[in-house]
C-alpha positions in Angstrom: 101.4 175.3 -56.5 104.1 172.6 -56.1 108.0 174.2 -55.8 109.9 173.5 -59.0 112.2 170.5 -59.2 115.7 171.4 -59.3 117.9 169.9 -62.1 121.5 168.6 -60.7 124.2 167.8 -63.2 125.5 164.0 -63.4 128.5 165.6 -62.2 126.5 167.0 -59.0 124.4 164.0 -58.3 127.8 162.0 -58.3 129.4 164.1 -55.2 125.7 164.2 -53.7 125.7 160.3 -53.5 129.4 160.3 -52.7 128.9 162.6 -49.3 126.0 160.4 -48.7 127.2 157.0 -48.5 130.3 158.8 -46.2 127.5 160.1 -43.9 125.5 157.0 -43.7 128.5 155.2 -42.4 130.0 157.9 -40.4 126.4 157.3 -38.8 126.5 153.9 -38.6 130.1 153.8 -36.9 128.4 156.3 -34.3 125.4 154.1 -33.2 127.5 150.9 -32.8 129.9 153.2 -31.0 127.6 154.4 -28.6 125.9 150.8 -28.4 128.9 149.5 -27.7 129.4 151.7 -24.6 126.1 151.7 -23.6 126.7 147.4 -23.4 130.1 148.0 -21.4 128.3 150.2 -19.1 125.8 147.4 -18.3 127.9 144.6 -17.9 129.9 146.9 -15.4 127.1 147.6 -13.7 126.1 143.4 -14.2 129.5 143.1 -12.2 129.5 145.5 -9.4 126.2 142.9 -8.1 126.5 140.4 -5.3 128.6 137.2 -6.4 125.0 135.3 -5.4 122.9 137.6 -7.6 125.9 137.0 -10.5 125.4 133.0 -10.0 121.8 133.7 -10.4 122.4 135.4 -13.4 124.2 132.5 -14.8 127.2 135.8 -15.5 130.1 134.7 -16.8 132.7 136.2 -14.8 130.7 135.0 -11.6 132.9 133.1 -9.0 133.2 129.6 -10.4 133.2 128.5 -6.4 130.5 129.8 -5.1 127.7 128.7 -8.1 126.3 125.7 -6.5 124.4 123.4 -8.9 125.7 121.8 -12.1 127.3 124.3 -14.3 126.2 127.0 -16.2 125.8 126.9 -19.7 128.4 127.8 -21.8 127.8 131.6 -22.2 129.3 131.7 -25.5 132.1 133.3 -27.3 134.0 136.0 -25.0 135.4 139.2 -26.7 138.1 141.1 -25.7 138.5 144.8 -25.5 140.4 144.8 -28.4 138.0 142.9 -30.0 135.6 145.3 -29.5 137.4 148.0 -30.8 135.1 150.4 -33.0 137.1 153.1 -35.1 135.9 156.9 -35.0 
């Protein structure tokens, strides 16, 4: 026997979908939250690495001086902290 389908009042159904959106992006400010670390982490770890290993890498904070070869290619646009600010 199948359960019986409960009824919700448009009144009901309008709050249910109302708390839902809020959740979905309260979830969705939480994953690129925790993305966001999770890149800062890397590129921190990226940087604690041997100035050599960095050229290697073609990173762009490696040592402009101590890259030999022609230059790297432009790593693209570089975002600041508060740039990268994600709201709770």
């Amino acid at each position: 026997r199948r359960k019986s389908r409960t009824a919700f009042t448009a009144q009901q159904v309008l709050e249910l979908e109302r708390r839902f959106v809020v959740t979905w992006f309260q979830n969705r400010r939480a994953k690129l939250k925790r993305d966001v670390e999770e890149m800062r982490a890397d590129l921190a770890s990226l940087r604690s690495l041997s100035p050599e290993i960095q050229c290697r890498l073609a990173l762009p904070d490696a040592a402009p001086g101590l890259c030999p070869g022609p230059a790297r290619p432009d790593s693209g646009p570089q975002l600041s902290d508060e740039e990268i600010q994600v709201d709770d």
